[in-house]
ZAMARGU-4260 file (C-alpha; in steps of 0.2 Angstrom, whole numbers, plus 5000, padded with zeros to 4 digits):
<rodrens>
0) 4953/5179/5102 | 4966/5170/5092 | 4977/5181/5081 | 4969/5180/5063 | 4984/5169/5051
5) 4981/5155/5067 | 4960/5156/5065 | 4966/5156/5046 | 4971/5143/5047 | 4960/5134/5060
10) 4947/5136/5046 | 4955/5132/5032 | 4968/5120/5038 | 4955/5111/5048 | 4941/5112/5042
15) 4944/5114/5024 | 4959/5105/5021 | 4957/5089/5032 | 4938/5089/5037 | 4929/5094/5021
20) 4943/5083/5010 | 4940/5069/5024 | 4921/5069/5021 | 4923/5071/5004 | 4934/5053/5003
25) 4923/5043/5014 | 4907/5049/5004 | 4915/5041/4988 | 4923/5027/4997 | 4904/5022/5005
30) 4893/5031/4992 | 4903/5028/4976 | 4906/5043/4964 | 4888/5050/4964 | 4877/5055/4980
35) 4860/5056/4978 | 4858/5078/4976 | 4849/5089/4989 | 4834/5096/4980 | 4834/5114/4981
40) 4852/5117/4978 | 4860/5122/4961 | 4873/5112/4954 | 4891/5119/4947 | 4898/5107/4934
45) 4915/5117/4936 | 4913/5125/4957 | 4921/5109/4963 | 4940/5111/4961 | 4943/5131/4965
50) 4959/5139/4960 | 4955/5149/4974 | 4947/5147/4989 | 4942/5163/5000 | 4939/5163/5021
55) 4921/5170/5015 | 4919/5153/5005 | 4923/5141/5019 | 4912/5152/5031 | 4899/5152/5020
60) 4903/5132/5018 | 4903/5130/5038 | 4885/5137/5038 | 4877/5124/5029 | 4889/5108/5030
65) 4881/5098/5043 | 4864/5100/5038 | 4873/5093/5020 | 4879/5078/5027 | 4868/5075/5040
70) 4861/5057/5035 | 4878/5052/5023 | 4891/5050/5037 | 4890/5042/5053 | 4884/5050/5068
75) 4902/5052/5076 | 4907/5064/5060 | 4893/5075/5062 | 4898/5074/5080 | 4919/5080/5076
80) 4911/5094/5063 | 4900/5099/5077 | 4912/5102/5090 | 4924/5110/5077 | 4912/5124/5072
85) 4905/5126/5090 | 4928/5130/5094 | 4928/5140/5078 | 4915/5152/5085 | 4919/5152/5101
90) 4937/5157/5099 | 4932/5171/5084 | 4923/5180/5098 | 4932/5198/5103 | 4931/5195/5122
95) 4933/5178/5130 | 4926/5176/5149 | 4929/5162/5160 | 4913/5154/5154 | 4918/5154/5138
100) 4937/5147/5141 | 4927/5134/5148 | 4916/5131/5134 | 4928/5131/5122 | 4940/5118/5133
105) 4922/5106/5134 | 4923/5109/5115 | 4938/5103/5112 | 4938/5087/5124 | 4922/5084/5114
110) 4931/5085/5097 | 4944/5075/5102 | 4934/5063/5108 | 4924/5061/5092 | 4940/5063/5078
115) 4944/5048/5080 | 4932/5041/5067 | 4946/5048/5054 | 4959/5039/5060 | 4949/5023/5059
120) 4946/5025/5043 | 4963/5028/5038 | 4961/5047/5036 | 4976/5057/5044 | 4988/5070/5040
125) 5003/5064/5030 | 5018/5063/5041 | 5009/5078/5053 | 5011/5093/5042 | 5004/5109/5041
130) 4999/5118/5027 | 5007/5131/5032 | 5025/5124/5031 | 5022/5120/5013 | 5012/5137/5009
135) 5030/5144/5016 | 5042/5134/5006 | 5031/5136/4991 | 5034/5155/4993 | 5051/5156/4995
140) 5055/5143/4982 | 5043/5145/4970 | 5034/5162/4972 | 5049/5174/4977 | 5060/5168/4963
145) 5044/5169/4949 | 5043/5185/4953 | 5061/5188/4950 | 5063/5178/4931 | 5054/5188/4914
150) 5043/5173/4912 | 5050/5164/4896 | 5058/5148/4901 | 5053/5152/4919 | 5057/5136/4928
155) 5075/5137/4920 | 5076/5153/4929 | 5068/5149/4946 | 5079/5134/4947 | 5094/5146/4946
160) 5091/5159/4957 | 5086/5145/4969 | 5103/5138/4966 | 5112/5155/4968 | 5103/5158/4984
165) 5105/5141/4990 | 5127/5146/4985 | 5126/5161/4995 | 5116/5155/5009 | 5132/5143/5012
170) 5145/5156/5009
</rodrens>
């Protein structure tokens, strides 16, 4: 099993961050702003942009996704989400056999072999970053030193702390 902040981020790295972003480009970029509604489904005006986005939210998201875009998108993206989900549930288990190492390695050869549809159509990670890089700086330069001010004129104050930490870091 992979420890929890990795699968964290699996799903919401991966899955939420690139795939589900990714998707969502090629759908406007092919279909235009508007894609003909799934009857049956209720519609939120204001659910698209979340402040926050919860691991029961893209779990819940992962259940239905490909049945959502199944007949929008090409074959091979079905095929990349497919495989991602099939690694996602494999790895979440709490005991992994032999069989199952090799089901999850026969996962990811199949995902890798299908991904590559988003780099064809110019859908990548900017420079290779991880979320979680930025996630971190954010915390330490943003977060830690909010936390720290008495919210009136806030930035004024986060940038001095930051530039006192940054003086006594090179001391």
């Amino acid at each position: 099993m992979l420890l929890p902040d990795i699968l964290h981020q699996l799903i919401k790295g991966g899955f939420k961050d690139h795939l589900v972003d990714w998707v969502e480009k090629y759908l406007i970029h092919v279909h235009g702003r508007t894609v003909t509604p799934f009857t049956g489904l209720r519609h939120f005006p204001q659910g698209q942009h979340f402040k926050q986005w919860t691991g029961d939210d893209s779990k819940g998201l992962m259940k239905v996704y490909i049945a959502a875009i199944e007949g929008y998108v090409p074959e091979e993206i079905i095929l990349t989400f497919s495989s991602f989900l099939k690694f996602c549930y494999l790895v979440h288990r709490n005991v992994i056999t032999e069989p199952t190492l090799i089901a999850i390695k026969d996962t990811l050869t199949s995902f890798h072999s299908h991904c590559g549809i988003f780099h064809d159509a110019g859908f990548s990670t900017p420079n290779g970053l991880c979320s979680s890089i930025t996630k971190s700086k954010h915390i330490k330069a943003v977060k830690w030193p909010y936390w720290c001010t008495n919210c009136f004129q806030a930035l004024r104050q986060i940038l001095r702390i930051n530039e006192r930490l940054d003086k006594f870091a090179a001391a």
